[in-house]
N, C-alpha and C positions, 0 to 999 in steps of 0.2 A: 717501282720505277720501270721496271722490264714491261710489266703492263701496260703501262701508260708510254711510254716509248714507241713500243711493236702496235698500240691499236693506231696512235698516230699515223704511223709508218701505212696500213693498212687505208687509212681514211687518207692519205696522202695522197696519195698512189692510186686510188680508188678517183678521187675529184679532181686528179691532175688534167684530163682529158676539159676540163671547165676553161684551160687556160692560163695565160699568165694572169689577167685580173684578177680572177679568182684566187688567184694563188697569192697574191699581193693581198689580197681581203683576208684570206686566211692569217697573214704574217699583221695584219693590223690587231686581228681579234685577240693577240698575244699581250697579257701583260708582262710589262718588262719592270724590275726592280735592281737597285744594285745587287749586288753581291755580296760585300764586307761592309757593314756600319760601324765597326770597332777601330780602336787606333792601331790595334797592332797586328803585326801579319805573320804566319807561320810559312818556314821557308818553303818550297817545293820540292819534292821526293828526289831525292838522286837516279838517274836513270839508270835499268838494267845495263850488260854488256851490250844487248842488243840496242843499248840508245831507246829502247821502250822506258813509258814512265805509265804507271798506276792510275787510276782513275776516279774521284768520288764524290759523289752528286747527295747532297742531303734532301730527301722527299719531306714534307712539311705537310700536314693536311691541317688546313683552317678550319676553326667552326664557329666562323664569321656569320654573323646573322645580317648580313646588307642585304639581301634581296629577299622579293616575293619569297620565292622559291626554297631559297638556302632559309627562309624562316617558316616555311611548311618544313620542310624536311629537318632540321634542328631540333625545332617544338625550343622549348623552353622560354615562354615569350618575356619573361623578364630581363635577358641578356637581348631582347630588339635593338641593335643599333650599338652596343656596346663594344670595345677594344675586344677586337680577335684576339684568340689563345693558339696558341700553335701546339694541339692536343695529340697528335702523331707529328713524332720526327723518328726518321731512321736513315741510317749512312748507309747509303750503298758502293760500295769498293770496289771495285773491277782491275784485278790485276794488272798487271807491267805485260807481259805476254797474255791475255786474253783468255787465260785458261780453267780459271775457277772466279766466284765471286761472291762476298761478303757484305752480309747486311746486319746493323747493328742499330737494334731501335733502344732509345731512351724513354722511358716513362713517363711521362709527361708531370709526376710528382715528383719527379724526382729537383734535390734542392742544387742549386747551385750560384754560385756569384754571375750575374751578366755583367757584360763588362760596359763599357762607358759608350754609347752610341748615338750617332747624328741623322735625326730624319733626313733622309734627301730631296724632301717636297717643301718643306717650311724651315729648316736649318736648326728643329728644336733638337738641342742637346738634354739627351737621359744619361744621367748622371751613375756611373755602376751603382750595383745595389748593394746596400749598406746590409753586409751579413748575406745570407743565401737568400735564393727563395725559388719558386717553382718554376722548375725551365720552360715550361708552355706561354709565361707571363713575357718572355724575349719578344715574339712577332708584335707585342705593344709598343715596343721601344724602339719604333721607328720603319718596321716591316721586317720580311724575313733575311735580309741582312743582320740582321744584331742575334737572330737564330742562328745562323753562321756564324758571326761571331762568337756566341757563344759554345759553341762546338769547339771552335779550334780553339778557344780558351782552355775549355776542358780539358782536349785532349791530346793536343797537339797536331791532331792531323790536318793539312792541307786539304782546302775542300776547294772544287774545281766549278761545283754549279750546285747550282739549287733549283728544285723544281715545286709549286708550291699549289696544290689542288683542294678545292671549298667541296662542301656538300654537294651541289648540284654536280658538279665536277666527277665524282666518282659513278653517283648514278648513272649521269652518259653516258663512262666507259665503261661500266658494269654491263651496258645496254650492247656496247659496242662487241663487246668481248661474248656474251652469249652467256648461258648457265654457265657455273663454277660450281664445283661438285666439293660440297662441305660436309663434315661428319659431325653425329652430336651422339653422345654416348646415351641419351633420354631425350625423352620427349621436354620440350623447353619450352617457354613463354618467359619474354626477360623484358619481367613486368610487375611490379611488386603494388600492395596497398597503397602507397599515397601515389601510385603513377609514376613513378623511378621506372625505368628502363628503355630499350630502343625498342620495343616493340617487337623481337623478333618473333619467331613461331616457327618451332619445326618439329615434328616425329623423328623418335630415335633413326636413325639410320643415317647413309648417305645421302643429298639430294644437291640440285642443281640450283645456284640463289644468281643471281642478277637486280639492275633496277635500285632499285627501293628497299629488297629486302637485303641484296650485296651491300646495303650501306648501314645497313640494322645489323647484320654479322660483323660488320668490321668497326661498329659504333657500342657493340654488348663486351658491361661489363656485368652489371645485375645478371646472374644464373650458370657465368661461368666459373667454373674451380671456386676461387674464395673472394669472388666479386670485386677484383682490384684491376687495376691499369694493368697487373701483369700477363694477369690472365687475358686481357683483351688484346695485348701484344700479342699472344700466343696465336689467338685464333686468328689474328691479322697475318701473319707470317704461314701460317695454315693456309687461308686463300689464295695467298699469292704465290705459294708453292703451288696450288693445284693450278692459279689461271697460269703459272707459266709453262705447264704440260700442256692445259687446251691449247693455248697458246700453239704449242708448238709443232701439235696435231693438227689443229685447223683453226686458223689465220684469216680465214676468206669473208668478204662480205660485197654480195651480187648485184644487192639494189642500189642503185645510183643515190634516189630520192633519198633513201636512207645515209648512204654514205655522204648525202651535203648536209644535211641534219646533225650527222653526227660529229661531223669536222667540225659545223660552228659550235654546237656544242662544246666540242671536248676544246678547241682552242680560247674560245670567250669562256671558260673554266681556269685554264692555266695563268700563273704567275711564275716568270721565270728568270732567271739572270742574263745581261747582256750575249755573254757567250752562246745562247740556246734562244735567240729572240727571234728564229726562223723557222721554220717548218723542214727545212733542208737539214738545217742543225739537228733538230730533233729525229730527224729520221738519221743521220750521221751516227747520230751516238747510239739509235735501235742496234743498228749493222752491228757499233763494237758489244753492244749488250749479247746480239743474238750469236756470238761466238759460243758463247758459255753453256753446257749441259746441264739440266737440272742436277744432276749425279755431282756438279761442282758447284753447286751455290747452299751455303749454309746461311741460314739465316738465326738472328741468336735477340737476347736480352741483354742490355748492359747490367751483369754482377752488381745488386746492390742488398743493401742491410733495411729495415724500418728505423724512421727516426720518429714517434709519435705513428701519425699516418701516412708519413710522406715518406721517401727513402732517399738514401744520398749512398754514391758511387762504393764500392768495397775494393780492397787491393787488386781481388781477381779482374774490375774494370779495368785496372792500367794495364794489366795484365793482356786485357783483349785489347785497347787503346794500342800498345805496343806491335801485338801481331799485325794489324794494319795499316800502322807508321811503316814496317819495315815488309810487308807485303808480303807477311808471310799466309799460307793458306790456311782456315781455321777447320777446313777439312783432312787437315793433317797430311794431305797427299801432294808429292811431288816440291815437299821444300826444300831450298838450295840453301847452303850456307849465305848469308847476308855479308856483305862487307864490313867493315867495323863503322859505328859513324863519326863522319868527317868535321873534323877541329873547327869551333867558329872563328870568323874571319877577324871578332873583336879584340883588340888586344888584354893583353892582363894589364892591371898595375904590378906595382911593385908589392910581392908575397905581404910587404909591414904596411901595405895602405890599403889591403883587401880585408873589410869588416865582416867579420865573420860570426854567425849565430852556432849553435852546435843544440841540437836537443838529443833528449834519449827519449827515442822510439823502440826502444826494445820490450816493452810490452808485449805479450799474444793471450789469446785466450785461454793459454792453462799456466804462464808465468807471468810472474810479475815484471816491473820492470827492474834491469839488474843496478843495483846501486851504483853511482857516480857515474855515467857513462859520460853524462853531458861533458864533466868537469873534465875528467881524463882525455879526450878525444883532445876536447880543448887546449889544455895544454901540453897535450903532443904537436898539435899547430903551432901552438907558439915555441916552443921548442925547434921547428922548420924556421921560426922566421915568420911566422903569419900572428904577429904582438899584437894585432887587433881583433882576434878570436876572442868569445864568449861564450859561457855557459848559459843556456837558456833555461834556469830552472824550475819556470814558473809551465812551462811547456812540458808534457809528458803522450806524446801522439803516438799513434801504434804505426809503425813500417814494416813488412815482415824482408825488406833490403833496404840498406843504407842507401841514400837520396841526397843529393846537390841540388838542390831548389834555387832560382834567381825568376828576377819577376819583370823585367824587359831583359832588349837583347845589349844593352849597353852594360848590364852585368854577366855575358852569356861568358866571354873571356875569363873572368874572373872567376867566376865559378868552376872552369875546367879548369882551371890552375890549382882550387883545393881538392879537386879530384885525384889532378895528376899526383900532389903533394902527398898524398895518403894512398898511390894505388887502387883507387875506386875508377871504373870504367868507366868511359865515355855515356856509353848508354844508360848508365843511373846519375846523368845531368840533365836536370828535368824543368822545363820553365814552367812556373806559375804565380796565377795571380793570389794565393795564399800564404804570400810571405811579400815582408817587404826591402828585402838585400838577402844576399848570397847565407844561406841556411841550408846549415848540412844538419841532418836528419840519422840518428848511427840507430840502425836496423836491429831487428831480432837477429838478423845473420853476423852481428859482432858484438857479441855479448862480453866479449873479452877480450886479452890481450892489447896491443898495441899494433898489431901488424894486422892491418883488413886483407880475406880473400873471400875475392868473389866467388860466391857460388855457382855449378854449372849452371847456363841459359837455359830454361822451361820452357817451348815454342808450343805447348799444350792447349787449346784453348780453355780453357777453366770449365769444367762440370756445372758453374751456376752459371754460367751462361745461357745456359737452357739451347742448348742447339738444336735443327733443326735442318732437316739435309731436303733440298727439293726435290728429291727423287721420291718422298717417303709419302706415297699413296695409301698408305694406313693410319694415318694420323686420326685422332677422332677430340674432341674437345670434350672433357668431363662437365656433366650436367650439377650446377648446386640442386639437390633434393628440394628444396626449397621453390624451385623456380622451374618446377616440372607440372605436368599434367597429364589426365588420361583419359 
């Protein structure tokens, strides 16, 4: 995102001297798409003291095959013309005060519910998806709004823009930006027997990629680590650390010619949301990007497990999900006590007409789960006054904290009400679309008793997160032995 932002800013600022014409050509060559295709909307962050609010822009990279071009550089010609995958997404976060910044990419395997979305060209309604399935499959369901939408499904976080860049798209500003100096720990070619891979090629060492080959680094997954989406996140987040150093070094570009080239380029590339549908805009949001030192921007993997070949989210995600709902820095530096969060606006019912699920989540990987939780919770609810509590005993899911689950905000109410009733904190009321009414979830953290206490708050970012600090100029990408040469 800081890339693609700052070369903007760069090509802006560069072809500005063309005019206001010019400049109006440039704001045509933008596409524009909604924002949210989902029905439901995640509130927006409460502002700091200083009235600052947070920032976060989900990047989407298409491997759309509509053009010449995006179908030379794609290759796979059996996908010619077919529904785009949105094969890279990652959250980019930008602090409430301007002073660090978090990126959090999803895997493109990884499974999840998309929710129910409406194209906004033809009014086709896609119906959510029955059970999970692979998050890349959302940009079909209407464009990258139901990407978005499935985001703040997931996660809860309020997303402010989306910025959505195809194949050709990145070559431009690979071009734009100059070498970007990537490391491989072996000589590579990620390039296997039946023709599997992006074609990369480099000699162990450091060197400098742009173009064509800046799109074969950030398109390899054949020859890195254990050949999976995760690994290609890795080395995704690796470039963009280093192009945000060059970046920051040197910015400049002399030739004119080059610099109109590269504006239509990079603008007839983007798809973006109404908020960013200017070239003034995108330069607006470079400025608040270009606050942030490399030394503050962590970039991570979303925490997940294998499901088969696919993987689906792990508790450490809500974990990281949480750190950036409440804007905490996942560089661990300079974080402020957060406010508690604030009571929904919806009302309760009455304790005897709030229906209530209860399961035992108290499963972990070296105990079982402890006998009768469902049933005891339960009827300590109804014991409050909450007679329409149930045991869910057919349900045994793993929580390693107790969870208040509702699934719109017309149960949001209700749900802080079995919170409050049991002493569980606001913060473990959690909306989602995998339940369907107010299910409370009793954690490994209450295996017992009657009386829940919360355990101290962890503002850690999780170890499997796999972080990555953009300061970190040693980085190098391990080579699969496999997918070497010499």
């Amino acid at each position: 995102m800081r890339w693609t932002a700052l070369t903007l800013a760069v090509l802006i600022l560069g072809a500005a001297g063309a005019g206001y014409l010019y400049y109006q050509h440039l704001n045509g060559n933008i596409e524009k798409d909604p924002l949210n295709l989902g029905d439901s909307k995640v509130a927006e962050p409460t502002p700091n003291a200083a009235g600052q609010v947070p920032l976060n822009i989900l990047v989407i990279g298409s491997d759309a095959r509509d053009s010449k071009e995006n179908q030379e550089l794609g290759g796979a010609r059996e996908t010619f013309g077919a529904t785009p995958l949105a094969d890279v997404q990652m959250l980019v976060h930008l602090s409430a005060d301007r002073s660090n910044m978090s990126v959090v990419s999803m895997p493109r395997d990884t499974l999840v519910r998309i929710p129910k979305c409406t194209d906004p060209d033809d009014g086709k309604v896609y119906p959510a998806s029955e059970g999970r399935v692979m998050t890349n499959q959302s940009l079909g369901h209407g464009g990258p709004g139901c990407t978005v939408a499935t985001w703040q499904e997931l996660t809860g976080i309020h997303i402010d823009h989306f910025v959505m860049v195809d194949f050709a798209g990145v070559v431009s500003m690979a071009d734009a930006v100059g070498g970007v100096p990537v490391c491989v720990d072996a000589n590579i070619h990620s390039r296997d027997g039946k023709g599997h891979g992006s074609g990369l090629k480099l000699a162990k060492g450091t060197h400098p990629v742009k173009g064509e080959q800046a799109l074969q680094w950030l398109r390899t997954r054949y020859g890195f680590e254990d050949g999976s989406d995760l690994a290609r996140a890795k080395a995704q987040h690796m470039y963009m650390s280093s192009m945000v150093r060059q970046l920051r070094e040197n910015a400049t570009l002399s030739n004119p010619n080059k610099l109109r080239r590269l504006a239509e380029e990079a603008t007839e590339a983007l798809t973006v949301d109404p908020g960013l549908d200017t070239v003034k805009k995108l330069y607006d949001l470079s400025t608040e990007l270009r606050k942030v030192k490399p030394e503050r921007i962590t970039m991570t993997t979303m925490p997940n497990r294998y499901v088969g070949a696919r993987v689906e989210p792990t508790e450490d995600a809500e974990q990281l999900f949480r750190l950036v709902r409440e804007d905490i820095p996942l560089d661990g530096k300079g974080a402020q006590k957060k406010a508690p969060r604030p009571e929904s606006d919806d009302p309760a019912a009455a304790d005897g007409e709030i229906a209530v699920q209860v399961r035992n989540g108290t499963r972990t990987d070296v105990l079982a789960p402890a006998s009768g939780r469902a049933a005891t919770v339960a009827g300590l609810l109804a014991q409050k006054g909450f007679t329409q509590a149930v045991a869910d005993l057919a349900a045994s899911p793993s929580e390693a904290r107790t969870v208040v689950r509702f699934p719109s905000a017309e149960l949001e109410g209700d749900a802080e009400r079995v919170a409050e009733a049991l002493g569980i904190p606001l913060s473990s009321v959690k909306r989602s679309t995998d339940v369907s009414g107010v299910t409370l979830v009793v954690g490994a953290d209450w295996r017992e008793g009657t009386e829940y206490r919360a355990p101290e708050r962890d503002d850690k970012t999780p170890e499997t997160a796999d972080a990555l600090n953009g300061a970190d100029d040693k980085a190098c990408m391990h080579v699969d032995p496999a997918f070497t040469w010499s």
